[in-house]
N, C-alpha and C positions, 0 to 999 in steps of 0.2 A: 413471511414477516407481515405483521399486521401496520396497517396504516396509524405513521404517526409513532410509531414505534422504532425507540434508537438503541445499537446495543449498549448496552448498560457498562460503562467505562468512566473513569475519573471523570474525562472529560464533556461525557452526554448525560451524565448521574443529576446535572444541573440545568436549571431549566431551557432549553433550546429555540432557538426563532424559528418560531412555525414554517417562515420561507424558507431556512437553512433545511428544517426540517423535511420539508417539500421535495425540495434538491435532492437531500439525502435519497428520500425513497424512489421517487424516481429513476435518479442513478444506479440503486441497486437491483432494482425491479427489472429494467433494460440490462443491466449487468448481466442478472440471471439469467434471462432470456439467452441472451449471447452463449452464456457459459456451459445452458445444458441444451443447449442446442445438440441432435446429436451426431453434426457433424463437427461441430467445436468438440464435443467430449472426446472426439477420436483423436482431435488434430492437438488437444492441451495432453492429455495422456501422453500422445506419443511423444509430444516433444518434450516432457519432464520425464519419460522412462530411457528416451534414447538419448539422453543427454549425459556426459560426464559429471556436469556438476549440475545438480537438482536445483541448488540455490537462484545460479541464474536463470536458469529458464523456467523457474516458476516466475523469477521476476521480470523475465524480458514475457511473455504469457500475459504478466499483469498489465504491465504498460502498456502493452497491445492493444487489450480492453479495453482500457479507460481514454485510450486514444481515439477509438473507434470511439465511445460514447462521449469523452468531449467533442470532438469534431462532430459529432452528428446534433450536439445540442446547439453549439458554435451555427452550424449552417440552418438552425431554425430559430437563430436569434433569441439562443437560450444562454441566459449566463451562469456557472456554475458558481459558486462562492467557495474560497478554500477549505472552509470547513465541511462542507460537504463533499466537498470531492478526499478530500485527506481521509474524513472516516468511511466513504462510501467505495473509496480504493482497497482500503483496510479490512474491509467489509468481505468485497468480493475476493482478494486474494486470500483471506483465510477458507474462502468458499472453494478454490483453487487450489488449495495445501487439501482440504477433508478430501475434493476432486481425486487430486492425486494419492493421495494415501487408499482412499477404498481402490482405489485401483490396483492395487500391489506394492505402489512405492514407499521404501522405507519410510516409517513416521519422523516427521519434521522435528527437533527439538526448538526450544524455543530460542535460544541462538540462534538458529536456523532460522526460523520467521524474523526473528530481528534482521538478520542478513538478507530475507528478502526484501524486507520492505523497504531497507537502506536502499540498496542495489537499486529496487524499482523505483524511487524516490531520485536518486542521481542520474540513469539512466531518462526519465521522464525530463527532468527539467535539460540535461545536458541537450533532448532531442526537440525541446521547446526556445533553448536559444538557439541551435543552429535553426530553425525553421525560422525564425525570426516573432516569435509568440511573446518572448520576453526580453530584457534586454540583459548585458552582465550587471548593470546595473542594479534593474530588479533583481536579479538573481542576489546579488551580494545582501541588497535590506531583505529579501527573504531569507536570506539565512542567516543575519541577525538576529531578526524577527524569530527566528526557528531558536535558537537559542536563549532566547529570554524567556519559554514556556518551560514547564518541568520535563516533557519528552525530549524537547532539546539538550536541556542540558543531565539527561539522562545518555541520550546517543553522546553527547560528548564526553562522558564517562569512559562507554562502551568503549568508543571508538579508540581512546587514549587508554586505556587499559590493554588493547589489541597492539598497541606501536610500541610496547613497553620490553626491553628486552626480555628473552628467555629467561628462565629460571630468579626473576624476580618479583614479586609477590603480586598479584592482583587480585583489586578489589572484584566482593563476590558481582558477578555480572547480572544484571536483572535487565532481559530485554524489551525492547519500551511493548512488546505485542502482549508480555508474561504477563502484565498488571491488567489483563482483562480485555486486550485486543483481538485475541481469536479463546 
C-alpha cells in the first residue's frame, strides 16, 4: 500500500486528515508486519482452520492484532483516533479473511465478514471496558454515536432483520463490509 493511500470506501472516498491519515498507515503497515510474519501466518491459519466456527476466530485473531498494536502505540505515547483504528482494523482483518481463504479455508461471504467485524467490534470494546480503557458510559455515547453514521444504522438493519422471526420476510441484507470494505 502506498503512502497516503486509503482504501477507497463511502467513507475514505472524501477527503481525509492527513494525521487521521498518518494513523491509518501506520497501523496497517505494523498490522502487516504482525500478520505475515511467519510465525503469525502459522498461528492465524491454525486457528481459523481448527476452529468450528470460522467467523469467531477470524474475529477473536483480529482483536488480537489490533490490541497488540494499540497497546504498543498506547505504551509510546501514540494516540490512535477512531477513525483510524476502525478503517485500519477493517483493513487488516479483510487482510486476514484473503490470509485465510489462500490457505484452504472456505471463502468468506459477505455475511460472513459483516459477522466478523461485528464480533470483533464487541469482543474489543467488551475487553476494553473490563480492562478499564473505557467506561460503560463511553461505551453507551459510542454507540449512539455508532448509530447516527450510515454503517450504523446499516448494522442496525442487519442486526434486526437477524432477530426477526423465521419464515418472515427480510429485508435484502447488505453487510456494512459488501459496499467496499474488503
Amino acid at each position: 500500500m502506498e503512502p497516503n493511500q486509503v482504501q477507497d470506501t463511502p467513507e475514505t472516498s472524501q477527503a481525509v486528515d492527513p494525521k487521521v491519515q498518518e494513523e491509518f498507515d501506520i497501523l496497517v503497515i505494523n498490522g502487516m508486519n504482525i500478520i505475515h510474519s511467519e510465525k503469525a501466518v502459522k498461528g492465524i491459519v491454525g486457528k481459523i482452520k481448527g476452529s468450528a466456527n470460522k467467523v469467531q476466530a477470524t474475529a477473536e485473531v483480529t482483536v488480537d492484532i489490533i490490541t497488540r498494536l494499540v497497546d504498543s502505540a498506547l505504551s509510546s505515547n501514540v494516540d490512535i483516533s477512531k477513525d483510524a483504528l476502525v478503517h485500519g482494523a477493517n483493513f487488516l482483518m479483510g487482510e486476514i479473511i484473503t490470509l485465510a481463504e489462500k490457505a484452504g479455508i472456505e471463502p468468506f461471504s459477505e455475511e460472513e465478514k459483516a459477522q466478523v467485524f461485528q464480533a470483533a467490534v464487541s469482543m474489543y470494546l467488551d475487553k476494553a471496558v473490563k480492562q478499564g480503557k473505557i467506561t460503560q458510559e463511553e461505551l453507551a455515547q459510542l454507540s449512539e454515536e455508532a448509530k447516527q453514521t450510515e454503517k450504523g444504522r446499516e448494522m442496525a438493519v442487519q442486526i434486526e432483520s437477524r432477530q426477526r422471526p423465521q419464515g418472515q420476510p427480510q429485508e435484502q441484507q447488505q453487510g456494512i463490509l459488501a459496499q467496499g470494505g474488503m
